[in-house]
PDB file of N, CA, C and O in Angstrom:
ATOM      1  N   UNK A   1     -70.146-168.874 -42.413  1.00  0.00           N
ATOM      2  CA  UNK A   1     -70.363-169.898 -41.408  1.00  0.00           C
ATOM      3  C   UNK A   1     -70.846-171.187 -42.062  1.00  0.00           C
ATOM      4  O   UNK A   1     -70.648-172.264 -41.499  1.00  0.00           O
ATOM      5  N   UNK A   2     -71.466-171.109 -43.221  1.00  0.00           N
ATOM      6  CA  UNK A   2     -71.982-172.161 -43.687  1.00  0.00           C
ATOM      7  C   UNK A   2     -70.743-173.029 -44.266  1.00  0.00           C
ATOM      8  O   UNK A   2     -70.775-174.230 -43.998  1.00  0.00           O
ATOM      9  N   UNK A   3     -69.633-172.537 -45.047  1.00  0.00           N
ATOM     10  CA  UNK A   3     -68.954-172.834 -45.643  1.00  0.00           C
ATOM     11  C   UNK A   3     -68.225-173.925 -44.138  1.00  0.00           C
ATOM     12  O   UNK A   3     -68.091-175.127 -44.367  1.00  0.00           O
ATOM     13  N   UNK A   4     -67.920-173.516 -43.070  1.00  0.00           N
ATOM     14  CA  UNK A   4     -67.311-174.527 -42.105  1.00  0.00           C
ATOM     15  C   UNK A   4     -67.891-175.812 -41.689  1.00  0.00           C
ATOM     16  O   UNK A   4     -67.360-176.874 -41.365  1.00  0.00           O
ATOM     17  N   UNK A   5     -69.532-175.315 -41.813  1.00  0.00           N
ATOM     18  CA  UNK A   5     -69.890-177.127 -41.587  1.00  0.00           C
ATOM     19  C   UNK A   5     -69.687-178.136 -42.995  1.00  0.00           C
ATOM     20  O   UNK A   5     -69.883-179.349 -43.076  1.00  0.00           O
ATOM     21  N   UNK A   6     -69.171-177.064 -44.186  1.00  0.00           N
ATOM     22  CA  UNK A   6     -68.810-178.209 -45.082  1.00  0.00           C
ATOM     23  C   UNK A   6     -67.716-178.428 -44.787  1.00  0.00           C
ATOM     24  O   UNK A   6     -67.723-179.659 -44.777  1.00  0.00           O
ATOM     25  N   UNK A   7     -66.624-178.093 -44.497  1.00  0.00           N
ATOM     26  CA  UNK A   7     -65.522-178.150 -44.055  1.00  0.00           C
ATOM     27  C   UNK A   7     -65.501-179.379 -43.051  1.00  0.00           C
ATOM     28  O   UNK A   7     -64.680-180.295 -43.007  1.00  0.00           O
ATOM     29  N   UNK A   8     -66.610-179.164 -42.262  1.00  0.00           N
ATOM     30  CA  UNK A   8     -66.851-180.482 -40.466  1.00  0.00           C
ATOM     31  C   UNK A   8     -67.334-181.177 -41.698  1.00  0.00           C
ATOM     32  O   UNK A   8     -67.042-182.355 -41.488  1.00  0.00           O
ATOM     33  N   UNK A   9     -67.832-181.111 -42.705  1.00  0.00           N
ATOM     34  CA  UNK A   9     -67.902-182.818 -43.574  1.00  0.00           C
ATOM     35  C   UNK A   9     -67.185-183.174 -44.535  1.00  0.00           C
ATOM     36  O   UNK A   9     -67.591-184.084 -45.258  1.00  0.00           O
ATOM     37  N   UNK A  10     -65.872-182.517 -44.801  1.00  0.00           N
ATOM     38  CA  UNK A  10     -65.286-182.963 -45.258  1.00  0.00           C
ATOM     39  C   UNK A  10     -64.241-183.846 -44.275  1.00  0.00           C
ATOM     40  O   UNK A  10     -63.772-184.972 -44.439  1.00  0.00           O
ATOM     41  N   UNK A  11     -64.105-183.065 -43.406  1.00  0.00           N
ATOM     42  CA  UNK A  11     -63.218-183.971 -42.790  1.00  0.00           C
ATOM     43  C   UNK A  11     -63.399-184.938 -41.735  1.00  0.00           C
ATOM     44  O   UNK A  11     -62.500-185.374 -41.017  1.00  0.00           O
ATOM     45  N   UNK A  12     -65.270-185.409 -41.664  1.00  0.00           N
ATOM     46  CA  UNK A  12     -65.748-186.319 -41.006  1.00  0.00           C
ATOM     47  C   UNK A  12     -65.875-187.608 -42.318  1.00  0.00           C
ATOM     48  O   UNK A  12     -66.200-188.794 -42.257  1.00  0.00           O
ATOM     49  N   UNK A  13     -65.534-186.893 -43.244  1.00  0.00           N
ATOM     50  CA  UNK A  13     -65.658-187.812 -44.500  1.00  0.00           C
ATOM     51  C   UNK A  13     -64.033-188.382 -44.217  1.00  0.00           C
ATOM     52  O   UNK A  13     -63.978-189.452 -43.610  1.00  0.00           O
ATOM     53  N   UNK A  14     -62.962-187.867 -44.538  1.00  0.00           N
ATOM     54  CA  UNK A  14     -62.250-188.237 -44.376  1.00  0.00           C
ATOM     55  C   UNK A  14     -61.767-189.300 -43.032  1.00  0.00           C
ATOM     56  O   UNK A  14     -61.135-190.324 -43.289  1.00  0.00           O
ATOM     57  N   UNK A  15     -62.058-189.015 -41.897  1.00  0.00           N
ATOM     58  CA  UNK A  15     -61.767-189.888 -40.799  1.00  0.00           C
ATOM     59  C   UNK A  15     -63.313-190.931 -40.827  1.00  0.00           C
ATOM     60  O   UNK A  15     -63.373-191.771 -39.930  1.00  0.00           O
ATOM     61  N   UNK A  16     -64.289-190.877 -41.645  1.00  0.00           N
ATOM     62  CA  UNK A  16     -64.847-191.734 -41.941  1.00  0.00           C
ATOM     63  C   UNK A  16     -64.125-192.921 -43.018  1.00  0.00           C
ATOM     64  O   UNK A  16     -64.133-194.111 -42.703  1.00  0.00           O
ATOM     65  N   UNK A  17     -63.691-192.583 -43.930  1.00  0.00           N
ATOM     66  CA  UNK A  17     -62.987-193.477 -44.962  1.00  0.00           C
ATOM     67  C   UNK A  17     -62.061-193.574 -44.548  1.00  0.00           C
ATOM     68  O   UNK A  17     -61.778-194.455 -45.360  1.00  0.00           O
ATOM     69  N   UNK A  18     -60.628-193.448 -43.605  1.00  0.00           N
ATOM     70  CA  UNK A  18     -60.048-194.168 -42.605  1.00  0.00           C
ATOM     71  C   UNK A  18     -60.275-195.450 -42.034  1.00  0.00           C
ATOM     72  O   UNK A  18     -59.517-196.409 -42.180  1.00  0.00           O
ATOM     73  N   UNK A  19     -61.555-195.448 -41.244  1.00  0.00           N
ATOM     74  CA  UNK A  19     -62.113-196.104 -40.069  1.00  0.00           C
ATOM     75  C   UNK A  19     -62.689-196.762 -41.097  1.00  0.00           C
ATOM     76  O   UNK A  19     -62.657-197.695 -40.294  1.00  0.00           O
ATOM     77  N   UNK A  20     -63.259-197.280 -42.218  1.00  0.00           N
ATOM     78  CA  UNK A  20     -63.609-197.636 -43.108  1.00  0.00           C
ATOM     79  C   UNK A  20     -62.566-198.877 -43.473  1.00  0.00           C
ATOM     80  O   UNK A  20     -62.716-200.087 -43.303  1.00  0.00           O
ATOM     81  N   UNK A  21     -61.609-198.240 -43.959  1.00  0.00           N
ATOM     82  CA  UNK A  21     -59.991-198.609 -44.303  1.00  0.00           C
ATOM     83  C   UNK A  21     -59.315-199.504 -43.083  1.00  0.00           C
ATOM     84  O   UNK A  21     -58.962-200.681 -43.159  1.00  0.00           O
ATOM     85  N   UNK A  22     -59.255-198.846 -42.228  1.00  0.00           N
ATOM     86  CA  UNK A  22     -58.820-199.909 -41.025  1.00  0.00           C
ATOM     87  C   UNK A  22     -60.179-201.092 -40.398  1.00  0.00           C
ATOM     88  O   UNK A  22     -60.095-201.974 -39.543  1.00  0.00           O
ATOM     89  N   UNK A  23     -61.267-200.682 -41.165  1.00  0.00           N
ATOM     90  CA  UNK A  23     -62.016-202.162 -40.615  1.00  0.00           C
ATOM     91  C   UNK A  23     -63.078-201.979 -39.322  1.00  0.00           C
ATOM     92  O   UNK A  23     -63.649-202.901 -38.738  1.00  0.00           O
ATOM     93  N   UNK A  24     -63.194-200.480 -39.021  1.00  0.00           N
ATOM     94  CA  UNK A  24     -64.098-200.066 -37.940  1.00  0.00           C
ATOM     95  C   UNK A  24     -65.230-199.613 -38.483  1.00  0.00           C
ATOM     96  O   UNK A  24     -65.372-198.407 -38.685  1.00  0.00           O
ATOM     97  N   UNK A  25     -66.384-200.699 -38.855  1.00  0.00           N
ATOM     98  CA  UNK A  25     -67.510-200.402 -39.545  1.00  0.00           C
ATOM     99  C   UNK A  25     -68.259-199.670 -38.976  1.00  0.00           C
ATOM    100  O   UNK A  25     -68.997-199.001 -39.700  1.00  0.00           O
ATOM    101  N   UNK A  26     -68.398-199.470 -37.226  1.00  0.00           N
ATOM    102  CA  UNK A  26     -68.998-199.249 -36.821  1.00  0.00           C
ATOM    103  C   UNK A  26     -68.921-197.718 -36.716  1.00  0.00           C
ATOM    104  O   UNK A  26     -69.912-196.988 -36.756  1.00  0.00           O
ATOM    105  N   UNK A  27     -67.942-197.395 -36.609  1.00  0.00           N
ATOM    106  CA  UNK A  27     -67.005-196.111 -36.742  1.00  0.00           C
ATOM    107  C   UNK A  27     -67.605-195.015 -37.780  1.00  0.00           C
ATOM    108  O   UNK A  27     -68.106-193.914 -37.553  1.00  0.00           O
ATOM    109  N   UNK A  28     -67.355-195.772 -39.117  1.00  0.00           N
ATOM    110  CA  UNK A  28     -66.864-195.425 -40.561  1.00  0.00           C
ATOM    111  C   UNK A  28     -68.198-194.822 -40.508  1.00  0.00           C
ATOM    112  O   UNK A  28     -68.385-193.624 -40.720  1.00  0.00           O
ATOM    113  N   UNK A  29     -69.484-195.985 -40.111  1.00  0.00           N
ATOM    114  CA  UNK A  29     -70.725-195.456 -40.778  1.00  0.00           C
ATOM    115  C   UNK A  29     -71.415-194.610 -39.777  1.00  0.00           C
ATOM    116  O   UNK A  29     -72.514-194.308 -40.243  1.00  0.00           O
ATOM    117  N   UNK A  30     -71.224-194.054 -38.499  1.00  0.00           N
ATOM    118  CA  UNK A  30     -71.064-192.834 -37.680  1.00  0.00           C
ATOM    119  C   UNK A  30     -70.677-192.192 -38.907  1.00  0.00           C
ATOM    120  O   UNK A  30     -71.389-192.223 -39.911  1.00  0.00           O
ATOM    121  N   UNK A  31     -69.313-191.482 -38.833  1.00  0.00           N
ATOM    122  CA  UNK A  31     -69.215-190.469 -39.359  1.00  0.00           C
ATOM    123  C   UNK A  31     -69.356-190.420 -40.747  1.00  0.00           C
ATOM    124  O   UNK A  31     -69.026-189.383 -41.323  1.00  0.00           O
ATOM    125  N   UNK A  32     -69.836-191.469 -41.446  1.00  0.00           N
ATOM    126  CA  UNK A  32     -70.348-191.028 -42.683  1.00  0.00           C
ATOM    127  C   UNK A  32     -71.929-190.390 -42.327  1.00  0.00           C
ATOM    128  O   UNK A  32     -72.524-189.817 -43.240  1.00  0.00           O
ATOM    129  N   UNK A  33     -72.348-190.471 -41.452  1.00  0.00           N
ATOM    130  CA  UNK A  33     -74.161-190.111 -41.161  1.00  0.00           C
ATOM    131  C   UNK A  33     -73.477-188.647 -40.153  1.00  0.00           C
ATOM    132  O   UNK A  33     -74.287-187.892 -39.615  1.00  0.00           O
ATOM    133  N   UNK A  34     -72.144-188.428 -40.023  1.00  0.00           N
ATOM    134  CA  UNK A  34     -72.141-186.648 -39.603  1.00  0.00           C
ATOM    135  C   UNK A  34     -71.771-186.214 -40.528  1.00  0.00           C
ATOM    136  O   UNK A  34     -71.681-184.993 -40.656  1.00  0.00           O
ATOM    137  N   UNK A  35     -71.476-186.957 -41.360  1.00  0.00           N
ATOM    138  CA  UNK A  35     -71.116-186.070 -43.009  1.00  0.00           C
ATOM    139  C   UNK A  35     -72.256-185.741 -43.545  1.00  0.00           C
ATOM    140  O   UNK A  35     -72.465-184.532 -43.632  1.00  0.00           O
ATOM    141  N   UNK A  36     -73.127-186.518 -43.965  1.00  0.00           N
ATOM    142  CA  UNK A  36     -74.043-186.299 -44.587  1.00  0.00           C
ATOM    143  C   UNK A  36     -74.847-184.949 -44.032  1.00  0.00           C
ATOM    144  O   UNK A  36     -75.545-184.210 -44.727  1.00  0.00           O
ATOM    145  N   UNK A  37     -74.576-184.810 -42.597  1.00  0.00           N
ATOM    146  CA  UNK A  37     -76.007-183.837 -41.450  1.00  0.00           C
ATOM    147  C   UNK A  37     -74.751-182.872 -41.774  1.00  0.00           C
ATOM    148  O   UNK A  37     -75.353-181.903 -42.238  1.00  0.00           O
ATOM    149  N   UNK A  38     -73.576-182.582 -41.812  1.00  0.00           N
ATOM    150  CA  UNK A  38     -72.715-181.391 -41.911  1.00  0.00           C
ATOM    151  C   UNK A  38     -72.562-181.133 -43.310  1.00  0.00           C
ATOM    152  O   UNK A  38     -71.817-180.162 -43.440  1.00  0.00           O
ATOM    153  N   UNK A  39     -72.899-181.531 -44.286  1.00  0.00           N
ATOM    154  CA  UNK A  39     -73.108-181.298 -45.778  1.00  0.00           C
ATOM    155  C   UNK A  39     -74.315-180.462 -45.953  1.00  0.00           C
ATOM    156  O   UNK A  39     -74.440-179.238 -45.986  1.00  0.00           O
ATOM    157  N   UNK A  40     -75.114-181.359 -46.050  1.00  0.00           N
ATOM    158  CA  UNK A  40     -76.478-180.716 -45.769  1.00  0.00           C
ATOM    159  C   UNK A  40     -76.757-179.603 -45.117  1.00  0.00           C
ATOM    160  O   UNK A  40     -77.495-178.778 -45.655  1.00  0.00           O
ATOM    161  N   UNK A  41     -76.075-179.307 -43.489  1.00  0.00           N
ATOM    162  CA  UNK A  41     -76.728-178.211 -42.820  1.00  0.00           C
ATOM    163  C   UNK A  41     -75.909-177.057 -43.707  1.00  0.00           C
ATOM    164  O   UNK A  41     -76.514-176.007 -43.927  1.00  0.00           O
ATOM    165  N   UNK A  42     -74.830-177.182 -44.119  1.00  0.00           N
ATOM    166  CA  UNK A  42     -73.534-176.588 -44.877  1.00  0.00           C
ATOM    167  C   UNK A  42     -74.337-175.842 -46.354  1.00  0.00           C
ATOM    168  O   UNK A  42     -73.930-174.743 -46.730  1.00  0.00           O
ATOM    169  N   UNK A  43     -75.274-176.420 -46.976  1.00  0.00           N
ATOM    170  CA  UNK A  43     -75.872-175.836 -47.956  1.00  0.00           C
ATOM    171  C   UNK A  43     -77.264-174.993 -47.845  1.00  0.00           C
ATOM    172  O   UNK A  43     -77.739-174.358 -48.787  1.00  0.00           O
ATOM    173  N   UNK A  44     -77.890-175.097 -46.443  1.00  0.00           N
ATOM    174  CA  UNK A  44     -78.905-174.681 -46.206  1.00  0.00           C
ATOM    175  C   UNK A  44     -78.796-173.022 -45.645  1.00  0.00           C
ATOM    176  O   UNK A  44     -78.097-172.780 -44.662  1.00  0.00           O
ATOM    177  N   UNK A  45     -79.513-171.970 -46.323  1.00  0.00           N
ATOM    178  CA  UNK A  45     -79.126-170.507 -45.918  1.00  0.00           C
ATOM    179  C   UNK A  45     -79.949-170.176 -44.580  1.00  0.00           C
ATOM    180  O   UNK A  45     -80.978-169.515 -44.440  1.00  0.00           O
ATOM    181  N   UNK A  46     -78.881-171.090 -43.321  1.00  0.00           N
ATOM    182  CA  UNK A  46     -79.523-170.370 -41.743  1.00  0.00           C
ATOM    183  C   UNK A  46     -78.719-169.168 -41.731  1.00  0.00           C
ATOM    184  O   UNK A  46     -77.856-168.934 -42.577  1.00  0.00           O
ATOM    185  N   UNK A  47     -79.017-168.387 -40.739  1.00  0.00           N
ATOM    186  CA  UNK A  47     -78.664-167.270 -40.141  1.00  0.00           C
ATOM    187  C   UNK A  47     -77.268-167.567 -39.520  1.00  0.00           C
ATOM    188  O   UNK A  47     -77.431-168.630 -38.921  1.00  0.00           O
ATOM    189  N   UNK A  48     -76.016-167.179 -39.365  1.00  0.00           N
ATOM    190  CA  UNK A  48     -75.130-167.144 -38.448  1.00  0.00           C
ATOM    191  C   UNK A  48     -75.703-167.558 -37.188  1.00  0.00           C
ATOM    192  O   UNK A  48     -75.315-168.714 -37.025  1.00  0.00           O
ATOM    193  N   UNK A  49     -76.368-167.239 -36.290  1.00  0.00           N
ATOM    194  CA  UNK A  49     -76.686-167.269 -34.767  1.00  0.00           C
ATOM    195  C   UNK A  49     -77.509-168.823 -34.709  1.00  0.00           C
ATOM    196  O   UNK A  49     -77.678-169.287 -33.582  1.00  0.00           O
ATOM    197  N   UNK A  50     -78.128-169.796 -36.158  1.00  0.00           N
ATOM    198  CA  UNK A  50     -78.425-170.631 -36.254  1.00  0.00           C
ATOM    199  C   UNK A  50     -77.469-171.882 -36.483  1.00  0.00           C
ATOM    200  O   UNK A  50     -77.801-173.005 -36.104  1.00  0.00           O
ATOM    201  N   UNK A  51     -76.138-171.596 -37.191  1.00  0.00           N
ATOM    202  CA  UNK A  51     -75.477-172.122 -37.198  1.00  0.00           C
ATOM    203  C   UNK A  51     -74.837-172.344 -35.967  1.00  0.00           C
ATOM    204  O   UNK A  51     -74.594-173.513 -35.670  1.00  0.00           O
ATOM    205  N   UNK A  52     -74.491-171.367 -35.127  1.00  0.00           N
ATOM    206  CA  UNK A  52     -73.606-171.189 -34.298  1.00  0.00           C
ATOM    207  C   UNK A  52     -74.460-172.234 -32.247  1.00  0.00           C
ATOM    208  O   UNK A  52     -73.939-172.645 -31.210  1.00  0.00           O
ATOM    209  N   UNK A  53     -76.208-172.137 -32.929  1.00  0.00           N
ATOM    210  CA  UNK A  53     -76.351-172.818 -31.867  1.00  0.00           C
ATOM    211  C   UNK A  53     -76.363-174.508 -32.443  1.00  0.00           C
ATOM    212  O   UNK A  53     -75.987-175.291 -31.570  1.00  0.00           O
ATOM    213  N   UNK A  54     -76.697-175.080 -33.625  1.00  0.00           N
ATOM    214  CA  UNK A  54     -76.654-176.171 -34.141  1.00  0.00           C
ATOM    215  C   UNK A  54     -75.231-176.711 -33.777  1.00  0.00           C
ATOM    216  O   UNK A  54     -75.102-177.744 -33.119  1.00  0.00           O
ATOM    217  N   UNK A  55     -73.925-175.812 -34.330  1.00  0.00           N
ATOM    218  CA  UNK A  55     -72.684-176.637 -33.606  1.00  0.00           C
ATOM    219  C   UNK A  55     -73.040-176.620 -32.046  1.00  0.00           C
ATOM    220  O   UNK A  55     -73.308-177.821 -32.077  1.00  0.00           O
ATOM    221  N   UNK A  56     -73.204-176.380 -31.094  1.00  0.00           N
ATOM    222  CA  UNK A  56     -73.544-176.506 -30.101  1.00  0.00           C
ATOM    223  C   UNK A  56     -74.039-177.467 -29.538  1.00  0.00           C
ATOM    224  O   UNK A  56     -73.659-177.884 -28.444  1.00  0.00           O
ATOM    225  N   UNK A  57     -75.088-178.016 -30.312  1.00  0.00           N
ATOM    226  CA  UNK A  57     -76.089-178.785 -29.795  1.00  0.00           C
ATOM    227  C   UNK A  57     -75.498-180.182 -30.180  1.00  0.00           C
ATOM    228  O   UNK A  57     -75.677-181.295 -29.686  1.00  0.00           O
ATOM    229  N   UNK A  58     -74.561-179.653 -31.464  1.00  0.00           N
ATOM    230  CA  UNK A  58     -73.906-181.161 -32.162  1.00  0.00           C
ATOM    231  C   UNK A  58     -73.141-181.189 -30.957  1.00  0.00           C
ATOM    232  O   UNK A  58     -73.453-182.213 -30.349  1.00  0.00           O
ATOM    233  N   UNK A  59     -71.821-180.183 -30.001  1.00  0.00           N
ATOM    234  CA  UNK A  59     -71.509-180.660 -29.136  1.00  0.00           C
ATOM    235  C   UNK A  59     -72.013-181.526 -27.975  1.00  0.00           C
ATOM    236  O   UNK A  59     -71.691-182.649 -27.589  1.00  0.00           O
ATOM    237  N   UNK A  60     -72.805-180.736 -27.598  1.00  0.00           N
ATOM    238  CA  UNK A  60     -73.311-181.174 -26.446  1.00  0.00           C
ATOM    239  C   UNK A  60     -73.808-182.621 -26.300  1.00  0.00           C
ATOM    240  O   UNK A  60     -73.648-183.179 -25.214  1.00  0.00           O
ATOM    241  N   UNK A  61     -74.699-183.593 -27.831  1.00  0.00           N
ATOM    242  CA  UNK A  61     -75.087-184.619 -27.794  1.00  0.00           C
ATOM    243  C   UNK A  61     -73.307-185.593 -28.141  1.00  0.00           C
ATOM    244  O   UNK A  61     -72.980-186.691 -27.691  1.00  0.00           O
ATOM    245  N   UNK A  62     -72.376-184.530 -29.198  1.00  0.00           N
ATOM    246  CA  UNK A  62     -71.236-185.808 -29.014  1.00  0.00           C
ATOM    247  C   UNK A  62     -70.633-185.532 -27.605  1.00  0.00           C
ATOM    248  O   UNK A  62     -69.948-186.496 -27.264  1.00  0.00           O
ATOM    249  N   UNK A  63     -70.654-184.637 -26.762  1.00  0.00           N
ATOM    250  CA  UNK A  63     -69.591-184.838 -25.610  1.00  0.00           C
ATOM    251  C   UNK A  63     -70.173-185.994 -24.450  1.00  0.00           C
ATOM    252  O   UNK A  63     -69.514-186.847 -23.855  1.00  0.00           O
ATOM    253  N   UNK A  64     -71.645-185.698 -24.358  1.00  0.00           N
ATOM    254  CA  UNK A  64     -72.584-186.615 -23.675  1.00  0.00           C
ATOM    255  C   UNK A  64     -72.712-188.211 -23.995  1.00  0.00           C
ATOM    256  O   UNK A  64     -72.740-189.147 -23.197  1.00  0.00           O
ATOM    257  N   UNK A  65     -72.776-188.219 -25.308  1.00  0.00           N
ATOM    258  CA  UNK A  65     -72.648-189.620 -26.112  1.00  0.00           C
ATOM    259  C   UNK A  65     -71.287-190.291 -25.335  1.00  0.00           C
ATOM    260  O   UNK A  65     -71.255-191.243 -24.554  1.00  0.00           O
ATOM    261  N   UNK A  66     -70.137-189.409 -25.859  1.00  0.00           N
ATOM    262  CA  UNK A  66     -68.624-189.807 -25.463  1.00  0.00           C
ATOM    263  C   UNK A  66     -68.259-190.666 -24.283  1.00  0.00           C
ATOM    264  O   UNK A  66     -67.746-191.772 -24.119  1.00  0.00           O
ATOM    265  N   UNK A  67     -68.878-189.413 -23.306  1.00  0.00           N
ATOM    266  CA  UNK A  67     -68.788-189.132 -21.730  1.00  0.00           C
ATOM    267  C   UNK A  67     -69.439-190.498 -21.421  1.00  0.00           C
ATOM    268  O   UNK A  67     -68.738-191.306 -20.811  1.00  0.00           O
ATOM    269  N   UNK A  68     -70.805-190.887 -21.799  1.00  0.00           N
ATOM    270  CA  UNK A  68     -71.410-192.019 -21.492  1.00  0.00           C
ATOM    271  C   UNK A  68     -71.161-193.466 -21.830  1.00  0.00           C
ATOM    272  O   UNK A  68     -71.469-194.480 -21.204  1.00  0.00           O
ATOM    273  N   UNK A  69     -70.420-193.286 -23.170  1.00  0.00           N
ATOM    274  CA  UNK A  69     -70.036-194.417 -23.484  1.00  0.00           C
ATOM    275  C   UNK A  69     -68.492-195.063 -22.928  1.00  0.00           C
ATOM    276  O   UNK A  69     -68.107-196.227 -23.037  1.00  0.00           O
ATOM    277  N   UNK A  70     -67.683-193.757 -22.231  1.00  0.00           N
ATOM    278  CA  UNK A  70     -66.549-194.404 -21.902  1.00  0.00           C
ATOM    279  C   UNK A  70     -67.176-194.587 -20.315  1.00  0.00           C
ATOM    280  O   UNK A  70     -66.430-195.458 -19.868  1.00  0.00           O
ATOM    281  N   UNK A  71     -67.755-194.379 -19.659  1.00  0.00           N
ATOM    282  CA  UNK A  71     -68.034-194.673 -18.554  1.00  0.00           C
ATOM    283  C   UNK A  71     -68.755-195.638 -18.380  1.00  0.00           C
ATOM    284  O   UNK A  71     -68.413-196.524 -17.597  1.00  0.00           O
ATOM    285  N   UNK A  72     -70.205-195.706 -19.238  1.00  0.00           N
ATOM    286  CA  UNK A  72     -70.720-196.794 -18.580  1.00  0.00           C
ATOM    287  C   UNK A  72     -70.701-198.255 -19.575  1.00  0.00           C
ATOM    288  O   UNK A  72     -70.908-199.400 -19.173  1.00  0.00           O
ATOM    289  N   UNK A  73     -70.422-197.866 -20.825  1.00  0.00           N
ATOM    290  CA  UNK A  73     -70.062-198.827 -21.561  1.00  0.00           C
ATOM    291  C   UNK A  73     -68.584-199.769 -21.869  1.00  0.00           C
ATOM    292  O   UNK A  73     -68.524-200.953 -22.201  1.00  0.00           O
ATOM    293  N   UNK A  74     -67.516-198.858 -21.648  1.00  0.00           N
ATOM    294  CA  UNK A  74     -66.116-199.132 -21.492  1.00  0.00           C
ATOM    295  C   UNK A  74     -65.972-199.868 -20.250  1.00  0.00           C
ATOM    296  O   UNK A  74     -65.389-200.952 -20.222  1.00  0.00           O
ATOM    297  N   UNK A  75     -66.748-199.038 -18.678  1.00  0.00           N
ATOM    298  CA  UNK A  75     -66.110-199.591 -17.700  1.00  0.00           C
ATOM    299  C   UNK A  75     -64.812-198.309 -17.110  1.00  0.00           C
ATOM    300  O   UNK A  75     -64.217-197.524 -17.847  1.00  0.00           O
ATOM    301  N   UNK A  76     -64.669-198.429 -15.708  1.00  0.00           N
ATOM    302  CA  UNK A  76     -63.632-197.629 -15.254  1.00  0.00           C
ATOM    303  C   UNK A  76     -62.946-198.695 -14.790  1.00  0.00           C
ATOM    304  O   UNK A  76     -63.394-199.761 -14.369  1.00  0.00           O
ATOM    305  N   UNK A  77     -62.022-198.396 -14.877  1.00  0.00           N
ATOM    306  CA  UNK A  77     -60.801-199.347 -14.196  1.00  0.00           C
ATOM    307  C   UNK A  77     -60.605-199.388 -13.051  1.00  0.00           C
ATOM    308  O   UNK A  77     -59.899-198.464 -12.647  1.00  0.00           O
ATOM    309  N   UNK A  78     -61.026-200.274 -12.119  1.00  0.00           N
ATOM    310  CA  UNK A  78     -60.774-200.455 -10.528  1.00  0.00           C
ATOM    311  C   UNK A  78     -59.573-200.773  -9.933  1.00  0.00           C
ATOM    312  O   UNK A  78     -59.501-200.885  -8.709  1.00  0.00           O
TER     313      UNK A  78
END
């Protein structure tokens, strides 16, 4: 299990240096700061059942983040 959150930073690294590349600073340096927290949690010896609630919790704050920012920051279309 540990080995997959290096995996979630490698490839938050990658769509970080993208967004980097196309000029979305704001973007780039997000997911360079979930790389770094999915590297890190990736080398640390939790338990399976620790890992498994940490992705969780990473969901729950990006779906909420998401959810909030296309609604009240984007705007809905009237």
């Amino acid at each position: 299990m540990a080995r997959m959150f290096r995996v979630l930073g490698f490839f938050t690294l990658i769509i970080g240096l993208m967004a980097f590349a196309g000029d979305l600073t704001e973007m780039a340096l997000l997911f360079f700061m979930q790389t770094a927290f999915f590297v890190l949690f990736g080398y640390l010896k939790f338990t399976e059942r620790t890992y498994i609630l940490l992705f969780w919790g990473y969901m729950i704050v990006a779906f909420t983040g998401f959810s909030y920012w296309t609604i009240f920051k984007m705007g809905l279309p009237l």
